[in-house]
N, C-alpha and C positions, 0 to 999 in steps of 0.2 A: 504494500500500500504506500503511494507518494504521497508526502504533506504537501506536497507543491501545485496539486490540483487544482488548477485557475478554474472558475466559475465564472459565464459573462451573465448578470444581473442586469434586466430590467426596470426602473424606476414605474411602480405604478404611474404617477403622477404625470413627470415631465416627460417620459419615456426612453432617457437618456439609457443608453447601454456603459455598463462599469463592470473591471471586472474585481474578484475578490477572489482568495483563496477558500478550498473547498472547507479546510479545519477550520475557520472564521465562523463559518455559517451553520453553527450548531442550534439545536433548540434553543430559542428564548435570547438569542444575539442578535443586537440592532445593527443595523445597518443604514448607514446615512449618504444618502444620492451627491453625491459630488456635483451634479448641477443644481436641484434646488435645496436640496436642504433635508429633502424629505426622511423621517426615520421610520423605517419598516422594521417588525421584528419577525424573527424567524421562529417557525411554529414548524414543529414536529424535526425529522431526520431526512426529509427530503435530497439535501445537500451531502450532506454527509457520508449518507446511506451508497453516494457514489461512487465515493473512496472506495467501500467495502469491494466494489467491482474491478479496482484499478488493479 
């Protein structure tokens, strides 16, 4: 499993694309849109759950 797994993140909002690492984006970590500001948080294993597959 690589810690280095880039995630490209969509901002609900402004719809900008950013990306983040996959270990970041655990249950219950926010995440803040580099264009507007927006903070989203992450719910459930979604992200993560991808590693498992790397």
């Amino acid at each position: 499993m690589s810690a280095d797994v880039v995630i490209t993140v969509t901002c609900p909002v402004c719809q900008k694309d950013f990306d983040k690492k996959a270990k970041d984006l655990h249950d219950g970590a926010i995440v803040v849109c580099p264009g507007c500001g927006e903070k989203t948080t992450i719910r459930g294993t979604m992200f993560t759950d991808l590693l498992k597959n790397k």
